[in-house]
mmCIF entry with sequence, helices, sheets and N, C-alpha, C, O atoms, coordinates in Angstrom:
data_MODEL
# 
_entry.id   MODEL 
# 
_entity.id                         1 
_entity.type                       polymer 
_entity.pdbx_number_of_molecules   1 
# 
_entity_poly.entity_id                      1 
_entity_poly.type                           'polypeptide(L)' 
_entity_poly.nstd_linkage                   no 
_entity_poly.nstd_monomer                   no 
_entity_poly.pdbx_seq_one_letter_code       
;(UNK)(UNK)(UNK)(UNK)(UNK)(UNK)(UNK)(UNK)(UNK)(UNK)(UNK)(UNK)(UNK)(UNK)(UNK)(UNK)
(UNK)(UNK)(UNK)(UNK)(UNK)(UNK)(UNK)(UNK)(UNK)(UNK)(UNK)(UNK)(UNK)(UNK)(UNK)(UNK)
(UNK)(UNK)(UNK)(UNK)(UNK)(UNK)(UNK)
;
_entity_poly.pdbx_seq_one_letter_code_can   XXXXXXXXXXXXXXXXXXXXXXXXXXXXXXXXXXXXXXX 
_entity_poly.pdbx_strand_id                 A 
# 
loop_
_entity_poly_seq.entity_id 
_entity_poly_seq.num 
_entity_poly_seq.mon_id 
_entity_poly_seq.hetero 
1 1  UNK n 
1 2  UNK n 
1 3  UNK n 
1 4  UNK n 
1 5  UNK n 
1 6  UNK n 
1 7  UNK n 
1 8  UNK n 
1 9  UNK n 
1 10 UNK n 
1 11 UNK n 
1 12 UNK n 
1 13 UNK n 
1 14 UNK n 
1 15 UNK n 
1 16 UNK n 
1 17 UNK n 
1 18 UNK n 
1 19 UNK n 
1 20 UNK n 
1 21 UNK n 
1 22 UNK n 
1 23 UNK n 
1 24 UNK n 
1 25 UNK n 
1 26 UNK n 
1 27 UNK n 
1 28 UNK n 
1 29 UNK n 
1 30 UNK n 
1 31 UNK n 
1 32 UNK n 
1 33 UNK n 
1 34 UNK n 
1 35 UNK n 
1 36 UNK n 
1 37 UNK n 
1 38 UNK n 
1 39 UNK n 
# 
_struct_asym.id          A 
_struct_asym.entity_id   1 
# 
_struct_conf.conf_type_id            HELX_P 
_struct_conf.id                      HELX_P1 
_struct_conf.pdbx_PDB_helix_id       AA1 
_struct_conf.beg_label_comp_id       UNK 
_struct_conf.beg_label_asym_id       A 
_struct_conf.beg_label_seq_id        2 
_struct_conf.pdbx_beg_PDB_ins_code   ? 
_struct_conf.end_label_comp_id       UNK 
_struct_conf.end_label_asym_id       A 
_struct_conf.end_label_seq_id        37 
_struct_conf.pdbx_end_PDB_ins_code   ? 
_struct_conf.beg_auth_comp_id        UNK 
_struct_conf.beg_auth_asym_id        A 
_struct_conf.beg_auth_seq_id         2 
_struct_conf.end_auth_comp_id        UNK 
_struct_conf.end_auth_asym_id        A 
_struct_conf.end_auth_seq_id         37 
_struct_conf.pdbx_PDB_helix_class    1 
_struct_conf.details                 ? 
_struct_conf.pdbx_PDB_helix_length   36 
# 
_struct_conf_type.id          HELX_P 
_struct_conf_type.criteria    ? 
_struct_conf_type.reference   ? 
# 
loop_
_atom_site.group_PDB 
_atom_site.id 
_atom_site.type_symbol 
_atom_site.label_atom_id 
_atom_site.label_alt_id 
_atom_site.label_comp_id 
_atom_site.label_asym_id 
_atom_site.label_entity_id 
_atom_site.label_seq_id 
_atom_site.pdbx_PDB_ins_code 
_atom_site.Cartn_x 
_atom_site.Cartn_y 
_atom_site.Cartn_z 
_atom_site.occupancy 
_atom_site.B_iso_or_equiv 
_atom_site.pdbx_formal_charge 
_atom_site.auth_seq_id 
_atom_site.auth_comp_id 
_atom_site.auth_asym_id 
_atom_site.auth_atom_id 
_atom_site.pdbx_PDB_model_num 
ATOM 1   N N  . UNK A 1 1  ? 68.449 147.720 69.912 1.00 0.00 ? 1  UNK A N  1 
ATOM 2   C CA . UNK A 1 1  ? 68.491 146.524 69.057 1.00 0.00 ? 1  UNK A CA 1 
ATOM 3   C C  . UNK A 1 1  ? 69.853 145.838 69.133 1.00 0.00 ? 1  UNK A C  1 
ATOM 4   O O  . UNK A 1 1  ? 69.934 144.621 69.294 1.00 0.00 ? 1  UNK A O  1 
ATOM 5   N N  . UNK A 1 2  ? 70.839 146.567 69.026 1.00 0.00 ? 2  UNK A N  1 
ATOM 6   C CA . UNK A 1 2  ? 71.928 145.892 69.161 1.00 0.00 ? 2  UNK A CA 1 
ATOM 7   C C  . UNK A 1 2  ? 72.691 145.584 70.346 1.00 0.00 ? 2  UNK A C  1 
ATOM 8   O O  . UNK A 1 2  ? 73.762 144.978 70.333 1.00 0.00 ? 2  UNK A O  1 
ATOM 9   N N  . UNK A 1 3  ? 72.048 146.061 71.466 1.00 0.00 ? 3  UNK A N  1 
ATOM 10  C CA . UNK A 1 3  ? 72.218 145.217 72.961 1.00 0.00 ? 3  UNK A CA 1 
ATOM 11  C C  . UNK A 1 3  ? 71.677 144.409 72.890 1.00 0.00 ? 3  UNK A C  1 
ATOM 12  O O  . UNK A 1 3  ? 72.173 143.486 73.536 1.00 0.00 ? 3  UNK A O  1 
ATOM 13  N N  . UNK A 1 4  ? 70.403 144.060 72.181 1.00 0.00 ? 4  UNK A N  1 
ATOM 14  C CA . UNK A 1 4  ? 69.758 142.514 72.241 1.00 0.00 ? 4  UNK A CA 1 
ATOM 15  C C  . UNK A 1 4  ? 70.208 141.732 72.068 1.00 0.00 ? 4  UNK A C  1 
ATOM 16  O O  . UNK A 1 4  ? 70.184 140.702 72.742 1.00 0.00 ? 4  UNK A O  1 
ATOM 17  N N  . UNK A 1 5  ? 71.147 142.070 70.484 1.00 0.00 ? 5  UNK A N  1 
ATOM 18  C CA . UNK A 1 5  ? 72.058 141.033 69.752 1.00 0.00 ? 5  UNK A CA 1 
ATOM 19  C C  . UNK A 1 5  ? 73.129 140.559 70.552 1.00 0.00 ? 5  UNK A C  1 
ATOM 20  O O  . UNK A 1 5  ? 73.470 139.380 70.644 1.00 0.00 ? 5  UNK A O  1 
ATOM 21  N N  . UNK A 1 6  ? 73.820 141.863 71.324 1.00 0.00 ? 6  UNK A N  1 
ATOM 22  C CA . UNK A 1 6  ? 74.944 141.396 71.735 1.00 0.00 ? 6  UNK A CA 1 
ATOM 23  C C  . UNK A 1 6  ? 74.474 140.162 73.488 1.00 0.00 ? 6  UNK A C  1 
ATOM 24  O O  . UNK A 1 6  ? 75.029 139.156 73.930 1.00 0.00 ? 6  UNK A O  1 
ATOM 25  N N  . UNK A 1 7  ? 73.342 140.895 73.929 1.00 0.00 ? 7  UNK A N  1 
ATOM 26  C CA . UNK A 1 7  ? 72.674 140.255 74.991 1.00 0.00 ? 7  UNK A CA 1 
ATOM 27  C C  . UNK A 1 7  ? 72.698 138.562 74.637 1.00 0.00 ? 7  UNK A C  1 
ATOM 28  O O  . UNK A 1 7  ? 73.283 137.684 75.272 1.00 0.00 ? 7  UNK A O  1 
ATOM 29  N N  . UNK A 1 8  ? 71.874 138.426 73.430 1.00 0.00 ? 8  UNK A N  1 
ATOM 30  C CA . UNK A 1 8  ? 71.783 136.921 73.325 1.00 0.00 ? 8  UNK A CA 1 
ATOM 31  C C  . UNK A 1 8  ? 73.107 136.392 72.276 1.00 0.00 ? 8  UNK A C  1 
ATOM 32  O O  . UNK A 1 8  ? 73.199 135.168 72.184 1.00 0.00 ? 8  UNK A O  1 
ATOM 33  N N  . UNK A 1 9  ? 73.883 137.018 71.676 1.00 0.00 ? 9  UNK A N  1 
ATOM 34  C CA . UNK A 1 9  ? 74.872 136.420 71.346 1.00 0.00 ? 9  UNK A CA 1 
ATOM 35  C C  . UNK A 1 9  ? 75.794 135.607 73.096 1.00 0.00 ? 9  UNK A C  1 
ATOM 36  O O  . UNK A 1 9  ? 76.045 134.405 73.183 1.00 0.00 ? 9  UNK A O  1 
ATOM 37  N N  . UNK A 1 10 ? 76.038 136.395 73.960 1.00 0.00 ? 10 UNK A N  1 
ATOM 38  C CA . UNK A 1 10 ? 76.332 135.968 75.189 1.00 0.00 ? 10 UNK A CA 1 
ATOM 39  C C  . UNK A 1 10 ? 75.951 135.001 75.778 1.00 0.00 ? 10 UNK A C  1 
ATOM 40  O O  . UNK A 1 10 ? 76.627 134.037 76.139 1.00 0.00 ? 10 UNK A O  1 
ATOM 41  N N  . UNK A 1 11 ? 74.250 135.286 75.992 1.00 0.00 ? 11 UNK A N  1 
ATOM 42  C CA . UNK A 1 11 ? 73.866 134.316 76.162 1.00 0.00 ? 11 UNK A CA 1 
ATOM 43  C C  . UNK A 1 11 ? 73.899 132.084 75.541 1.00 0.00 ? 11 UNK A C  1 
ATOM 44  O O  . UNK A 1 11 ? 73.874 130.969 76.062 1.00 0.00 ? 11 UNK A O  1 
ATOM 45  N N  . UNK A 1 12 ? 73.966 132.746 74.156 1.00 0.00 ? 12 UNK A N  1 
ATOM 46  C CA . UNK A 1 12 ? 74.159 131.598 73.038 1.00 0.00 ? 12 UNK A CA 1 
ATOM 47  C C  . UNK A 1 12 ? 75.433 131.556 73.731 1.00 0.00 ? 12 UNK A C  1 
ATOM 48  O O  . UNK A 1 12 ? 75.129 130.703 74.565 1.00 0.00 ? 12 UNK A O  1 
ATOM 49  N N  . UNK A 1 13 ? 76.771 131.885 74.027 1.00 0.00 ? 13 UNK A N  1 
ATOM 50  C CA . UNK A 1 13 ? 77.512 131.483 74.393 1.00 0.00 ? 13 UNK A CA 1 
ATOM 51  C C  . UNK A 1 13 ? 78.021 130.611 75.454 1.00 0.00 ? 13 UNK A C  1 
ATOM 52  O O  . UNK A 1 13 ? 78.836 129.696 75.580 1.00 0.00 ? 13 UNK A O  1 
ATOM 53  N N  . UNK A 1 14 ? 76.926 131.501 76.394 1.00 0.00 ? 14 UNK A N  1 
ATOM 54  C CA . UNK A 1 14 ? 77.280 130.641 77.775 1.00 0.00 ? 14 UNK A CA 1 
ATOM 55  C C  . UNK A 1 14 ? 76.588 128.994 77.520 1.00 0.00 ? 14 UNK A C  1 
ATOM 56  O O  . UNK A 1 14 ? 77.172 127.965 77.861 1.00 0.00 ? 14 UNK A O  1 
ATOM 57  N N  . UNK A 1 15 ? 75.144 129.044 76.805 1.00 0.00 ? 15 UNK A N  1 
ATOM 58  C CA . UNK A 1 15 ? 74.637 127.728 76.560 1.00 0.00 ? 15 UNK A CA 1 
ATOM 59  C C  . UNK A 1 15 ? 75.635 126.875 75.680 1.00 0.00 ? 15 UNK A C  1 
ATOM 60  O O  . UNK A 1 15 ? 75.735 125.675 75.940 1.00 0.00 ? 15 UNK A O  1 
ATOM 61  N N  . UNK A 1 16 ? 76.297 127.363 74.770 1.00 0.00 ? 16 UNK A N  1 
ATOM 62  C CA . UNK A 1 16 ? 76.947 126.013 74.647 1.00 0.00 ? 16 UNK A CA 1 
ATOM 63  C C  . UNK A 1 16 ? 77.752 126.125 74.795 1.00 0.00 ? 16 UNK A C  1 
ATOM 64  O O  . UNK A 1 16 ? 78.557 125.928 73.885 1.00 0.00 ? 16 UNK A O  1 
ATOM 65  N N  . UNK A 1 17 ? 78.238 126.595 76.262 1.00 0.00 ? 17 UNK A N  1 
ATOM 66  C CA . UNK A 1 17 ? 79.723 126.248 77.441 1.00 0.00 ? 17 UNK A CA 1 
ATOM 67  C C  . UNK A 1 17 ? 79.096 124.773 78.324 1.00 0.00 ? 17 UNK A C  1 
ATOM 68  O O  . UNK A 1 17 ? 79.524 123.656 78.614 1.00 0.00 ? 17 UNK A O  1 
ATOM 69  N N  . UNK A 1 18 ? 77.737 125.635 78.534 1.00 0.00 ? 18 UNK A N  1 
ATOM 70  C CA . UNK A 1 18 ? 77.509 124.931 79.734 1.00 0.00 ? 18 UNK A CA 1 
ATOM 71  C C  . UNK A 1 18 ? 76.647 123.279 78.509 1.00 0.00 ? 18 UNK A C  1 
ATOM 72  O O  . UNK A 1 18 ? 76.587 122.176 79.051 1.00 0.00 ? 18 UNK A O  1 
ATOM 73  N N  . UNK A 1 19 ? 76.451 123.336 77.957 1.00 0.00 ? 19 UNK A N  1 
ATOM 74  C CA . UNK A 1 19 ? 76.122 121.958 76.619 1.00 0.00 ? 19 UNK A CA 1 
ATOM 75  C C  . UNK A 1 19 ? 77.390 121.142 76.835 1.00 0.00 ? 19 UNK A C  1 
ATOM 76  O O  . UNK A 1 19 ? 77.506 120.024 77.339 1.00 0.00 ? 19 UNK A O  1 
ATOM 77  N N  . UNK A 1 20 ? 78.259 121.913 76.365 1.00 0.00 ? 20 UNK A N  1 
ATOM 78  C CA . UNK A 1 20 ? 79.804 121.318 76.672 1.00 0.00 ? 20 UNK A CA 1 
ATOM 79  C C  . UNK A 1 20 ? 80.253 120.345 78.080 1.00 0.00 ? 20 UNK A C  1 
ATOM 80  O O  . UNK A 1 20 ? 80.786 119.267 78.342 1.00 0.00 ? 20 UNK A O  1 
ATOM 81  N N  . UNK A 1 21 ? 79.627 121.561 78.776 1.00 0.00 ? 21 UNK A N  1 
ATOM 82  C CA . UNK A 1 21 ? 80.311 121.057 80.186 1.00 0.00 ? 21 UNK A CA 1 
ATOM 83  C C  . UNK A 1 21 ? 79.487 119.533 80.356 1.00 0.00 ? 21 UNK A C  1 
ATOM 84  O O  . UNK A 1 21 ? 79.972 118.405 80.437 1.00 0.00 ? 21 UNK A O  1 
ATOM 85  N N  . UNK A 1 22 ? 78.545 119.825 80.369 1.00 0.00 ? 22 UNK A N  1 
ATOM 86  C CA . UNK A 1 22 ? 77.370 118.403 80.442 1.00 0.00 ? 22 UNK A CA 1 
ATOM 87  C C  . UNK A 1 22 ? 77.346 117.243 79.498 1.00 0.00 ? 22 UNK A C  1 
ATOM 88  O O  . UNK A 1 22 ? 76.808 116.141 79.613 1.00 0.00 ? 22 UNK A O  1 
ATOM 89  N N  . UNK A 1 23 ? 78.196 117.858 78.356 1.00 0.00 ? 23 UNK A N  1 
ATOM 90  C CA . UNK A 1 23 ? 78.605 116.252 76.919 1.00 0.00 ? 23 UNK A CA 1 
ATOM 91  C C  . UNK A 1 23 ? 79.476 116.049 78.251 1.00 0.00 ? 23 UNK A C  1 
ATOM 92  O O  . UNK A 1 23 ? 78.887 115.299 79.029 1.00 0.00 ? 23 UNK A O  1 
ATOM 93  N N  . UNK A 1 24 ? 80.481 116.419 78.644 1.00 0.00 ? 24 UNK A N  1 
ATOM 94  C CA . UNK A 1 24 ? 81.891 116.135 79.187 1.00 0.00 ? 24 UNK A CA 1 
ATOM 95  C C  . UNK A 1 24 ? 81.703 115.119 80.481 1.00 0.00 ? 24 UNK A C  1 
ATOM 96  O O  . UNK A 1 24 ? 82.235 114.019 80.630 1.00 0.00 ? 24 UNK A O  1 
ATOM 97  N N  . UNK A 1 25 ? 80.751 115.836 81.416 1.00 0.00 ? 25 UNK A N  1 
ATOM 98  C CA . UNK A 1 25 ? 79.938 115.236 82.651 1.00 0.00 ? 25 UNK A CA 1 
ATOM 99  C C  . UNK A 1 25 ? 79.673 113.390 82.025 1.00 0.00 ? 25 UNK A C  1 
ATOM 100 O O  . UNK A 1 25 ? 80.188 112.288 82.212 1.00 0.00 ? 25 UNK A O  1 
ATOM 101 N N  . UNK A 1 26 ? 78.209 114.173 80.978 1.00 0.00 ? 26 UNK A N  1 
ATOM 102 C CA . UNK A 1 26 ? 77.729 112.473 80.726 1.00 0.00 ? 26 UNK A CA 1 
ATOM 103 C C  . UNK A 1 26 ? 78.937 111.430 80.250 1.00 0.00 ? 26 UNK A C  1 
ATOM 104 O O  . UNK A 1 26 ? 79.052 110.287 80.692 1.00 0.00 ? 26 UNK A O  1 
ATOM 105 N N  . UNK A 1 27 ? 79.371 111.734 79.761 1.00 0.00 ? 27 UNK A N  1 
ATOM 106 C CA . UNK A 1 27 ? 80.799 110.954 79.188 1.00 0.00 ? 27 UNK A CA 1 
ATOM 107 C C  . UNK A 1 27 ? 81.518 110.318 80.189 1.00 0.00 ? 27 UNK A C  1 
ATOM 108 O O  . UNK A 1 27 ? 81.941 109.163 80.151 1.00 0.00 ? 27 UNK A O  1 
ATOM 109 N N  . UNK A 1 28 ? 81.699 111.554 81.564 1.00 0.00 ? 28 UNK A N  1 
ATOM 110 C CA . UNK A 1 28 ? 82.619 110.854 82.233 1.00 0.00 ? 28 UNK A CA 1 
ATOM 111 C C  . UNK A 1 28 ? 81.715 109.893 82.923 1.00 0.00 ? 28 UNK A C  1 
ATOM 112 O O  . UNK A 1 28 ? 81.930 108.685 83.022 1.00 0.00 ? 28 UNK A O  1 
ATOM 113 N N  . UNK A 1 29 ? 80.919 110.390 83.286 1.00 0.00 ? 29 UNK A N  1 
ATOM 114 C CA . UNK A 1 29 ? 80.004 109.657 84.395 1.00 0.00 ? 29 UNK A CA 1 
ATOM 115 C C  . UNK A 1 29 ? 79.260 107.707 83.326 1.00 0.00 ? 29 UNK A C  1 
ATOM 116 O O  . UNK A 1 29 ? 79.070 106.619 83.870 1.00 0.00 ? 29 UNK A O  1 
ATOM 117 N N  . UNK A 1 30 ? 79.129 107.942 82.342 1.00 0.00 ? 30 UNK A N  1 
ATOM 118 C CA . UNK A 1 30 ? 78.836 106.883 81.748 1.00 0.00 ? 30 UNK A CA 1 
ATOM 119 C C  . UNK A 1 30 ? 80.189 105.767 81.676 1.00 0.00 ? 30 UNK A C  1 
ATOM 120 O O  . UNK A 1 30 ? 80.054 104.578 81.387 1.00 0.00 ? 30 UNK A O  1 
ATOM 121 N N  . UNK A 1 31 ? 81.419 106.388 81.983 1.00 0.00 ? 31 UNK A N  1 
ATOM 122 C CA . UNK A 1 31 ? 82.282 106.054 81.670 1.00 0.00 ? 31 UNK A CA 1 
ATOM 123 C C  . UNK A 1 31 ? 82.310 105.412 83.056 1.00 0.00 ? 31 UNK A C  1 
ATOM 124 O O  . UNK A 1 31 ? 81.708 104.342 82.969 1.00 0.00 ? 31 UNK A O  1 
ATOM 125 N N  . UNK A 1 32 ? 82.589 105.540 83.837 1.00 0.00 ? 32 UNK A N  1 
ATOM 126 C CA . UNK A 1 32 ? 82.277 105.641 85.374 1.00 0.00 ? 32 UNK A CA 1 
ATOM 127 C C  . UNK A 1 32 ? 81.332 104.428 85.776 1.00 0.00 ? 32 UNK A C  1 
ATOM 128 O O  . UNK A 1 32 ? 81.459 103.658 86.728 1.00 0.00 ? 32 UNK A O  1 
ATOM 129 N N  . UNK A 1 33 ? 80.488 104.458 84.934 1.00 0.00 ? 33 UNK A N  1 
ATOM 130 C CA . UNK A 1 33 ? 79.455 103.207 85.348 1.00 0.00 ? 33 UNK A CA 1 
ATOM 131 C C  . UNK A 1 33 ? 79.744 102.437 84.929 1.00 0.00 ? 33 UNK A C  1 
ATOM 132 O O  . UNK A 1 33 ? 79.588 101.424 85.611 1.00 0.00 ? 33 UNK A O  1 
ATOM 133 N N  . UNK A 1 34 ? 80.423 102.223 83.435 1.00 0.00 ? 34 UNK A N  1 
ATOM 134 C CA . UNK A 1 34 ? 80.578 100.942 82.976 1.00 0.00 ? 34 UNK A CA 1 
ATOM 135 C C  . UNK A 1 34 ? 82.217 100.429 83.839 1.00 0.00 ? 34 UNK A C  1 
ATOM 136 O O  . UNK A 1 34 ? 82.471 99.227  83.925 1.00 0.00 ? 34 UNK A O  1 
ATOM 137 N N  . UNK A 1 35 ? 83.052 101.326 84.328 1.00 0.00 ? 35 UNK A N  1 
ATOM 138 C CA . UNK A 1 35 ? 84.136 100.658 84.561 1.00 0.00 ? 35 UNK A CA 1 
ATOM 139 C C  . UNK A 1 35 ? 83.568 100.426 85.861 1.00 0.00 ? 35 UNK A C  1 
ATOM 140 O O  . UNK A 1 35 ? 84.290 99.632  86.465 1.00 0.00 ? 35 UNK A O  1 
ATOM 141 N N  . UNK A 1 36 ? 82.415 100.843 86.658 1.00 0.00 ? 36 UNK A N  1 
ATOM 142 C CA . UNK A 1 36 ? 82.099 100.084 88.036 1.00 0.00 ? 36 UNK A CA 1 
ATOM 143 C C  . UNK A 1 36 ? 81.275 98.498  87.617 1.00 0.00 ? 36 UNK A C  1 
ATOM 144 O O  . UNK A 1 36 ? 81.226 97.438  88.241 1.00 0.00 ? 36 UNK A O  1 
ATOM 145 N N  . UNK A 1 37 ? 80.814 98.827  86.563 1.00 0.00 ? 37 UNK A N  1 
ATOM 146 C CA . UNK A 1 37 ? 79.860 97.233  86.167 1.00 0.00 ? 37 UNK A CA 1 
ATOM 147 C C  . UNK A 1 37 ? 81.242 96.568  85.772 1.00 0.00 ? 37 UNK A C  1 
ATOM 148 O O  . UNK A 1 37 ? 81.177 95.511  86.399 1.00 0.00 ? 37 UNK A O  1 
ATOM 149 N N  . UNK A 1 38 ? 82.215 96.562  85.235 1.00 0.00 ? 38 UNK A N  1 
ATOM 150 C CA . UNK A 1 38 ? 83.419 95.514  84.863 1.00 0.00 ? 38 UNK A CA 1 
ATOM 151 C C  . UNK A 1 38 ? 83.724 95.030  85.648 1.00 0.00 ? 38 UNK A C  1 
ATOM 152 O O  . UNK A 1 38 ? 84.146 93.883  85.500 1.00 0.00 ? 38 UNK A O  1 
ATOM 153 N N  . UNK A 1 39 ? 83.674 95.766  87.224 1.00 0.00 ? 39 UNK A N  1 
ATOM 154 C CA . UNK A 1 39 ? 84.265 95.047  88.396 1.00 0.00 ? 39 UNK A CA 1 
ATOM 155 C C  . UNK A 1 39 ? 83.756 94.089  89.130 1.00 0.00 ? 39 UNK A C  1 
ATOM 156 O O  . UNK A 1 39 ? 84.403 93.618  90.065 1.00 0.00 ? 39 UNK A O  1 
# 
């Protein structure tokens, strides 16, 4: 039981690394489009 916990506590971790990584992505990349549409 408590390898499970610790199993998906890990898991929950890595998902919101990788949530993170992908706010960070869309951000830049939206960012990215609008400074290519200004030009």
């Amino acid at each position: 039981m408590a390898e499970n916990m610790k199993a998906l506590e890990r898991e929950n971790r890595e998902l919101h690394q990788a949530i993170e990584i992908l706010r960070k992505a869309s951000t830049y990349f939206a960012m990215a489009e609008l400074d290519r549409r200004s030009k």
